[in-house]
Wavefront OBJ file of the C-alpha trace (Angstrom):
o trace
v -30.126 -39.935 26.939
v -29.622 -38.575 30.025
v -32.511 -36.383 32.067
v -31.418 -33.474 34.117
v -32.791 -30.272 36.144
v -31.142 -27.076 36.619
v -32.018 -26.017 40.762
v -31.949 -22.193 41.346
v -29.272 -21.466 44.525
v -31.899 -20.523 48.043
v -28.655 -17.386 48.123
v -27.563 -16.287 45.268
v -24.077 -14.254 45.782
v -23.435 -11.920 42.856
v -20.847 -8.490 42.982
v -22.956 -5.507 43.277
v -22.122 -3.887 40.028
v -22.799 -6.731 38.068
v -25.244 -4.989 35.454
v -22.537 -2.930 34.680
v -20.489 -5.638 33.207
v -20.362 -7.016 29.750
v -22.668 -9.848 28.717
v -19.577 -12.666 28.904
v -19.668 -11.702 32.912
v -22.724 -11.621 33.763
v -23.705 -15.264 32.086
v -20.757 -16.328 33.487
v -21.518 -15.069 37.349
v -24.841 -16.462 36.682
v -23.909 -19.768 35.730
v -21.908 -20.552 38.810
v -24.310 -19.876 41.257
v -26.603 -22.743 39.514
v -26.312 -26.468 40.541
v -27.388 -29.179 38.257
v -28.705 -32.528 39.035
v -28.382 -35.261 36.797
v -29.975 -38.191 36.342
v -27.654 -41.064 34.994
v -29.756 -44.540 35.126
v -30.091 -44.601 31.449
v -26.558 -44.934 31.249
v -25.907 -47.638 33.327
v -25.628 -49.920 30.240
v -23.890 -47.965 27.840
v -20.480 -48.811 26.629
v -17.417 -48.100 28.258
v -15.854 -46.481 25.212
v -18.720 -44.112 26.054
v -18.350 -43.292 29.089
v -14.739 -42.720 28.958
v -15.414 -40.305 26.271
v -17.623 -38.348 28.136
v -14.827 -37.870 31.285
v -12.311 -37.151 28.675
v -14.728 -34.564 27.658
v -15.893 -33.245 31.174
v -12.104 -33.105 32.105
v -11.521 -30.700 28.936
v -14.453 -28.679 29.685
v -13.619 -28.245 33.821
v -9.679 -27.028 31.977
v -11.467 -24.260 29.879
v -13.391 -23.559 33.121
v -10.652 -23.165 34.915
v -8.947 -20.775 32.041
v -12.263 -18.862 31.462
v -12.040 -18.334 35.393
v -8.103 -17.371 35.847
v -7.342 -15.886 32.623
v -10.319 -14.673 30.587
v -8.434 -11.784 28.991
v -5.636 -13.979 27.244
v -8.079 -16.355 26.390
v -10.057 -14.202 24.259
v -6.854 -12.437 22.980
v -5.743 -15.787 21.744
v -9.359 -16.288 19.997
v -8.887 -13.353 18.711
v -5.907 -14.067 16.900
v -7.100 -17.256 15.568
v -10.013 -15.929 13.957
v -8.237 -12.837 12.366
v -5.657 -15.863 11.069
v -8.624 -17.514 9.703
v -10.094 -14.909 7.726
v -6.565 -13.832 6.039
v -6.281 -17.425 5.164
v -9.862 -17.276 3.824
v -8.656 -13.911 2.228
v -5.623 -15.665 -0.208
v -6.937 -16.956 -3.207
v -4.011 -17.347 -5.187
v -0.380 -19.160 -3.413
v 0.934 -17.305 -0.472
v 4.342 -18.879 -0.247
v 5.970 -19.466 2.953
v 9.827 -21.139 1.977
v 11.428 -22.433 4.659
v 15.451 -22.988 3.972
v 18.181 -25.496 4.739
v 19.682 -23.365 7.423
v 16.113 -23.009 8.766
v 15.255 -19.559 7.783
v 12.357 -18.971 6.346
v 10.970 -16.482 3.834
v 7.374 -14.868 3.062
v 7.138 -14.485 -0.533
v 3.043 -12.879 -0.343
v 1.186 -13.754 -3.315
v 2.873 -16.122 -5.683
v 2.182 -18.309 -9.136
v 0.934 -21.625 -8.725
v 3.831 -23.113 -9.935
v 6.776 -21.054 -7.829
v 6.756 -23.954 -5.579
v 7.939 -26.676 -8.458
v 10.900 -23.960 -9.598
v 12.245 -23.447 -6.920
v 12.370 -27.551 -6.146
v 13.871 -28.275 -9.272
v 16.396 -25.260 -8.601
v 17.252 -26.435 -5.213
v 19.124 -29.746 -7.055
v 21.225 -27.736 -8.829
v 20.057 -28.286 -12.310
v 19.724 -25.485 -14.859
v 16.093 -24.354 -15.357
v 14.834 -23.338 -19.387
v 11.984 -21.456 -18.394
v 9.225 -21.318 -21.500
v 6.276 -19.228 -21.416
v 4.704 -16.379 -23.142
v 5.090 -12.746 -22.595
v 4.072 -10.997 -19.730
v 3.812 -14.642 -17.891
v 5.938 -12.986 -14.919
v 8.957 -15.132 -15.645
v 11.436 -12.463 -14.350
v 9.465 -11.649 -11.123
v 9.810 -15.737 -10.330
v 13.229 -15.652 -11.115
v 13.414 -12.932 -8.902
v 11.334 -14.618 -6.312
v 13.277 -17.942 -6.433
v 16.586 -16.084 -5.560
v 14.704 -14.629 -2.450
v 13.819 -18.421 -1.500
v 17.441 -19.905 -1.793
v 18.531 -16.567 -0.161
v 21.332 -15.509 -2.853
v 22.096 -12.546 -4.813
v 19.876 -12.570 -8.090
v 21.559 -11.230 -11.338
v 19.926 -10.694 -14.400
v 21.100 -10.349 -18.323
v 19.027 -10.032 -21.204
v 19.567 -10.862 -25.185
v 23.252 -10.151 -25.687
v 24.379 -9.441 -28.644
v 28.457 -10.630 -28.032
v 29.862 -13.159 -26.057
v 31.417 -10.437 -24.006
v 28.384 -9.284 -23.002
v 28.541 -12.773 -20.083
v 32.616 -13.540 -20.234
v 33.465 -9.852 -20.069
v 36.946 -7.874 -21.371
v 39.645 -6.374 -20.484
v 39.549 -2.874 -21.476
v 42.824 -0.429 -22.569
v 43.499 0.631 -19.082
v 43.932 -3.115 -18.280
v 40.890 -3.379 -15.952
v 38.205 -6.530 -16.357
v 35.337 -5.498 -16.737
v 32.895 -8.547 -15.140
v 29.351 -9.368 -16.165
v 26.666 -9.859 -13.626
v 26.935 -13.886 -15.366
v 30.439 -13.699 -13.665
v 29.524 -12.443 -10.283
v 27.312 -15.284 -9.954
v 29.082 -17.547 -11.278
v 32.043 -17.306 -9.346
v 30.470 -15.446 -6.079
v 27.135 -17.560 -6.358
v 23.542 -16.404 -7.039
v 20.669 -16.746 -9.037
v 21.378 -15.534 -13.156
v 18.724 -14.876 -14.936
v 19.968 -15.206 -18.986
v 16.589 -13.533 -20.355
v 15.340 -13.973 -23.961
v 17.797 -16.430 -24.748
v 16.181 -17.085 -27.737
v 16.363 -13.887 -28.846
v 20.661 -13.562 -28.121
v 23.990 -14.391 -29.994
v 24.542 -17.664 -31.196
v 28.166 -17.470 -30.184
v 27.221 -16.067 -26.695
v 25.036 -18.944 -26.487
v 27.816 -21.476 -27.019
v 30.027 -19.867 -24.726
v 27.437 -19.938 -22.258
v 26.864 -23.760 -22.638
v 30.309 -24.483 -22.365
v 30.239 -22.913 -18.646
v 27.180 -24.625 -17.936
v 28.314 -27.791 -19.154
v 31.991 -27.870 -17.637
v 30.846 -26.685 -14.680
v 34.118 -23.833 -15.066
v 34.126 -20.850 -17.242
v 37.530 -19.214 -18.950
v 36.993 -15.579 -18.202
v 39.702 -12.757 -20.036
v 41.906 -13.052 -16.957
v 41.535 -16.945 -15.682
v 39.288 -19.758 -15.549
v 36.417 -19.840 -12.542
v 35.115 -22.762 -11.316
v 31.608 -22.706 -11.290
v 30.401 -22.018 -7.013
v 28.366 -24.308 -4.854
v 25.633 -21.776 -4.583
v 24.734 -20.644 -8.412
v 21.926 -21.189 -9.725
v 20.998 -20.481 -13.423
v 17.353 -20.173 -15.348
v 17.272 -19.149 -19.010
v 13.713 -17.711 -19.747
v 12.337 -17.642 -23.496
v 9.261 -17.554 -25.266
v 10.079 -20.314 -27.623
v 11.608 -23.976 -27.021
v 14.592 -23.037 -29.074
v 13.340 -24.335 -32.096
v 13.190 -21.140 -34.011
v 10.438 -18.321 -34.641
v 7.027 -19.149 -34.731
v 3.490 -16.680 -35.671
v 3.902 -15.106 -32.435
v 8.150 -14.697 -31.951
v 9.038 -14.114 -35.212
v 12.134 -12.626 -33.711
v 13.745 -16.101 -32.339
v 16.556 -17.858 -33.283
v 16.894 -21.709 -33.078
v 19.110 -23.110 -30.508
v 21.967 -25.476 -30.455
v 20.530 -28.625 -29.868
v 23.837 -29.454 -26.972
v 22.482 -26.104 -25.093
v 19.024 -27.304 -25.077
v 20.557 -30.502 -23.408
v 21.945 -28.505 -20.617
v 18.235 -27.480 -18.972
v 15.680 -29.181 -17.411
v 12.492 -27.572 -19.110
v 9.299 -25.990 -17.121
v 6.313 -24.827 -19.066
v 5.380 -21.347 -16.849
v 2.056 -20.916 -17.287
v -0.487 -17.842 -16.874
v -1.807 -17.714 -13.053
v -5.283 -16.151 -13.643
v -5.952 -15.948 -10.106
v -2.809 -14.226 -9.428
v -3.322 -11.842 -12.298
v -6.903 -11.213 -10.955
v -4.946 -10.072 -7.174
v -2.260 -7.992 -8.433
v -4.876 -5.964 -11.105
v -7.050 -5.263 -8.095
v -10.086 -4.721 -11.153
v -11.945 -8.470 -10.824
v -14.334 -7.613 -13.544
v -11.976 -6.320 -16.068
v -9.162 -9.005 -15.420
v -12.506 -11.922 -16.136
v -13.157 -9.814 -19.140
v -9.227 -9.956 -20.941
v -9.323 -13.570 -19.979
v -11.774 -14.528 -21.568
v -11.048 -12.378 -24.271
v -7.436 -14.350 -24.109
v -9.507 -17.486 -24.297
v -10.804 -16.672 -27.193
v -7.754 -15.838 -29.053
v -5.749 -18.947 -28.629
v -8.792 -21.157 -28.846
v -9.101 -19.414 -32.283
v -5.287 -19.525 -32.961
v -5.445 -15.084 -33.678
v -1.899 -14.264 -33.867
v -2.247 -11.501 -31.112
v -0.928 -11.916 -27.388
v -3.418 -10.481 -24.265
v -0.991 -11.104 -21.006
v -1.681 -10.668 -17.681
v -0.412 -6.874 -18.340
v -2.857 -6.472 -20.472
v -5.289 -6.539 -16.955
v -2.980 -4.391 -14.524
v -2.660 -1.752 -16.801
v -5.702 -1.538 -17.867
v -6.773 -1.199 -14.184
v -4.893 0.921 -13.318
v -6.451 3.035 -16.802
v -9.776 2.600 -15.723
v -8.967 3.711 -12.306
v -7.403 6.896 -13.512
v -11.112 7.720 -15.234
v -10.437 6.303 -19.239
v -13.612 4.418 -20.765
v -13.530 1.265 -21.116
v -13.653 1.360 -25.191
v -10.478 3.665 -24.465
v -8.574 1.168 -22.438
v -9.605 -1.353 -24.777
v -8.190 0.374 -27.667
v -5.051 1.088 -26.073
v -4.564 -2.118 -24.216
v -6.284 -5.176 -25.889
v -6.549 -4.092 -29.989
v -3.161 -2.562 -30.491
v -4.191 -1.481 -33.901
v -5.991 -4.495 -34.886
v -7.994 -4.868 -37.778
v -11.421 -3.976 -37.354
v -12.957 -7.332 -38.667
v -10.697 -9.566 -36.120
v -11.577 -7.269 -33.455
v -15.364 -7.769 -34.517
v -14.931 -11.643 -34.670
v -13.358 -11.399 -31.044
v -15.873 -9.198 -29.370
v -18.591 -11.560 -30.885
v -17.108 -14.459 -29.745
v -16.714 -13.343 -25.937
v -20.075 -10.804 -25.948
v -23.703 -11.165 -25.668
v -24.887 -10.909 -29.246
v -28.683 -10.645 -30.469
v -29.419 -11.919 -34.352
v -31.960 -9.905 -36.602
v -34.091 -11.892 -38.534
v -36.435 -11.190 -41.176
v -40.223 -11.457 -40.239
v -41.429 -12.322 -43.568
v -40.071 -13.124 -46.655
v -39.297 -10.017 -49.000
v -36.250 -7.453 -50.031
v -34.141 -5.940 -47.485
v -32.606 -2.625 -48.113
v -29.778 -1.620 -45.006
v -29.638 1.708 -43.931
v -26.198 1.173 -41.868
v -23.291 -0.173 -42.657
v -21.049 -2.935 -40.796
v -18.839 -2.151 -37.893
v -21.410 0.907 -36.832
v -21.997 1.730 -33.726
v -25.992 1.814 -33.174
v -28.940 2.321 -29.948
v -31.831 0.539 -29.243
v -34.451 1.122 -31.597
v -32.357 2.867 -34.492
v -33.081 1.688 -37.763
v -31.347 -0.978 -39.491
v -32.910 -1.433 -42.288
v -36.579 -1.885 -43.993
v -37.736 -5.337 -45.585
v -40.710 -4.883 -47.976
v -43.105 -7.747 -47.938
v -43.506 -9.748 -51.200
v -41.940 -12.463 -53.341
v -41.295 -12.295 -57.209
v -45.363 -13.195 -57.936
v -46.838 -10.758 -55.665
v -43.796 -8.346 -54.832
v -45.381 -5.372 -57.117
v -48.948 -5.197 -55.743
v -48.107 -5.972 -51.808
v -45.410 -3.313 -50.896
v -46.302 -3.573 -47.289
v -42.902 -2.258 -45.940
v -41.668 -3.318 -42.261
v -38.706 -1.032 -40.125
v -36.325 -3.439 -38.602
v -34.680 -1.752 -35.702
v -32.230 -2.857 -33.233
v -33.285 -4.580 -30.628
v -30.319 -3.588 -28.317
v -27.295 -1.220 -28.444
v -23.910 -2.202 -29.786
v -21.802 -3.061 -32.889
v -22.982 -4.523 -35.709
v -20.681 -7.116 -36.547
v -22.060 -8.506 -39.821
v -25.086 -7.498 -42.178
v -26.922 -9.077 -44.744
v -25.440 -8.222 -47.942
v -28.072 -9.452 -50.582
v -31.432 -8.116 -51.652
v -34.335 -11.334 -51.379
v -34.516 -12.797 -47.956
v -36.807 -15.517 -47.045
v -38.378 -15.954 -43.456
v -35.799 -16.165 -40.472
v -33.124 -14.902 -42.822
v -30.175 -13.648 -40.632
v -30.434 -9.566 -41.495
v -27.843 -8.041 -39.072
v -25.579 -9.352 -36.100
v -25.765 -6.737 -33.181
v -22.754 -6.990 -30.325
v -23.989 -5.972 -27.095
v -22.338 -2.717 -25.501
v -21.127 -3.158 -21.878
v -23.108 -1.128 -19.837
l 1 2 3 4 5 6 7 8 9 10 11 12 13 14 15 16 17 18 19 20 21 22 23 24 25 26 27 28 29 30 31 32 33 34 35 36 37 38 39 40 41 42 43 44 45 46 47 48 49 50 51 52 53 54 55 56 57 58 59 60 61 62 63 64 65 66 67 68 69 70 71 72 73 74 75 76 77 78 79 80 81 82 83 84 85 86 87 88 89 90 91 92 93 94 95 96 97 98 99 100 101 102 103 104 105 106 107 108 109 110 111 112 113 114 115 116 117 118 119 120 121 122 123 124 125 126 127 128 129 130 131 132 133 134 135 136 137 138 139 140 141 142 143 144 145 146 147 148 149 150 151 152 153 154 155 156 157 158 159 160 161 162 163 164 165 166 167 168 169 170 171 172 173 174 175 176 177 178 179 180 181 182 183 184 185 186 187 188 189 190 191 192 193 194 195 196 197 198 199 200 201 202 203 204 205 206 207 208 209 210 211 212 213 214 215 216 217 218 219 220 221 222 223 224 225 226 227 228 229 230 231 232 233 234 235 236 237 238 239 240 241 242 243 244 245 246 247 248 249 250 251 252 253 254 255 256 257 258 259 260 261 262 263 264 265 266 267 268 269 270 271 272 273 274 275 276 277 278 279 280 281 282 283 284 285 286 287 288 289 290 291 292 293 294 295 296 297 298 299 300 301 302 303 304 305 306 307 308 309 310 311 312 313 314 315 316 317 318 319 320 321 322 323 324 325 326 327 328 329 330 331 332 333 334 335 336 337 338 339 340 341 342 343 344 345 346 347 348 349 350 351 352 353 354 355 356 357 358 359 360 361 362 363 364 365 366 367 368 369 370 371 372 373 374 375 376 377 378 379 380 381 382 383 384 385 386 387 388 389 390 391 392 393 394 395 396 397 398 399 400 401 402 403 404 405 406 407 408 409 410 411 412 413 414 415 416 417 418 419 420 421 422 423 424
């Protein structure tokens, strides 16, 4: 490695007010008044490659000199810039979506679902999208979001009841009365048909027929489809019917399922997390979520479930109030007790000794630390009437208890009572 001194100037020339400049100056001033020797025989054998990196080097370093020394103020305004574009980027956890178009437009979407990206791809070929998801997955707001992206008008329809509700009429003035499927259809733009599953049989025939004809006989003449539309169909169900959670679906004709490419739209947690704005309540209805499909409970938590709830807690509800307003939905108290003790701390009490336990609560109560549960006298059935020694079991922490021991002999570690934690 190189050896080197620094050698202090015999005149130093430095401006007169120099202690009244900011640190950057002064080093800087400083600096150039220095000269520096170096001492280069341990290079001599080096490698080129080396050496050629080190004047590449040197050359960038006298070009940021020369910058520093002409233009110091741009120079930090365009480090400034960088690093504030840094920490945004560092700032967006879930997809900030950027969409640049065909004629070379582009589009800022913000904060986006992981998979808007792959929609609006498989939209872009012109193929008709069946978008399946649960409720409250945001399917209309990427619908929405997707027409923004291929920059046409978005129109949206939800279950219809009649065919004319999409083909239209002609009414007894002699006027047509279009649908917002027509406008798009003819005019181009993104149709949403929402709850599809939920809609007409015969509306959903006449519906496939446009889609798969690619023209559409409308009361007063027959529209070929335009260049520019662009169709998603968003259900709940795959068109096979109701199920324990949509008992309000039909089944679909198996040539309209044919017609649409199919694109499971999942929940984006960390987008649900962002738009609540509450981290710690959105973590607590997912898991709570978890729990319920893990355990097939025919109850649905969405993403709702955590933006309104936020926005309750904000407004100065309790968090048992937003709970039962929000997550329980008049629940029955024993699936809301398996629930909570699935995703809660919970704390088992055990019997000390073997003996009879007589409860002094019942389950589902509410209880504090240190209330009584219960007592357990001491004995067994040889020596039960001559050692009554009796022993309070108490509750070791505050919350619900979820089960209690409904028997009257217990032996040692016996399970007595199952206490849920309260959130603090």
């Amino acid at each position: 490695m190189g050896k080197g001194s620094i050698r202090k100037p015999r005149t130093v020339n430095l401006p007169d007010n120099l202690t009244k400049k900011p640190l950057e100056d002064v080093i800087y001033h400083v600096v150039q008044t220095c000269e520096v020797d170096i001492d280069d025989s341990e290079w001599k054998g080096a490698d080129k490659k080396i050496k050629d990196e080190i004047k590449e080097l040197e050359a960038l370093m006298k070009t940021v000199e020369d910058r520093l020394g002409k233009d110091k103020v741009n120079v930090s305004d365009e480090l400034k810039a960088i690093k504030a574009e840094i920490k945004d980027l560092k700032s967006r956890k879930p997809l900030d979506l950027v969409v640049k178009l065909q004629n070379g437009k582009t589009t800022d979407l913000g904060k986006q679902h992981f998979q808007l990206p792959k929609l609006i791809k498989v939209l872009s070929t012109g193929l008709n999208v069946y978008l399946v998801g649960p409720a409250g997955a945001g399917k209309t707001h990427a619908a929405i979001q997707c027409a923004k992206a291929l920059d046409v008008p978005f129109h949206f329809t939800g279950a219809v009841a009649s065919e004319f509700k999409l083909t239209g009429f002609i009414d007894a003035q002699g006027r047509i009365v279009s649908t917002e499927f027509r406008k798009a259809f003819e005019n181009g733009g993104l149709f949403l048909f929402d709850e599809i599953d939920a809609s007409y049989p015969q509306a959903v025939l006449a519906f496939n027929a446009a889609l798969a004809n690619d023209y559409m006989d409308f009361p007063d003449k027959r529209v070929q489809r335009h260049e520019n539309f662009f169709c998603i169909a968003a259900a709940n169900t795959y068109g096979q019917g109701a199920d324990r959670q949509y008992v309000g679906r039909n089944q679909l004709d198996a040539a309209s399922l044919d017609r649409f490419v199919f694109v499971d739209w999942k929940y984006d947690e960390n987008l649900e997390v962002a738009l609540a704005g509450n981290e710690d309540w959105s973590k607590y209805v997912q898991k709570i979520r978890r729990f319920i499909e893990e355990n097939k409970i025919r109850h649905v938590v969405s993403p709702r479930a955590s933006m309104f709830g936020a926005k309750l807690l904000a407004a100065g509800l309790s968090k048992e109030e937003v709970e039962a307003t929000i997550l329980w939905k008049g629940m029955d108290q024993a699936t809301r007790n398996k629930i909570l003790a699935g995703v809660r701390p919970k704390t088992d009490i055990k019997a000390p000794k073997e003996g009879w336990f007589k409860a002094q609560v019942e389950e589902g109560d509410e209880v504090k630390k240190g209330d009584l549960i219960g007592q357990l006298t001491v004995g067994n059935g040889y020596n039960y009437g001559y050692n009554r020694e009796v022993v309070e079991i108490k509750a070791p922490q505050s919350g619900s208890l979820v089960s209690l021991f409904q028997g009257d002999s217990v032996k040692t570690g016996t399970v007595l009572a199952t206490v849920i934690h309260s959130e603090e």
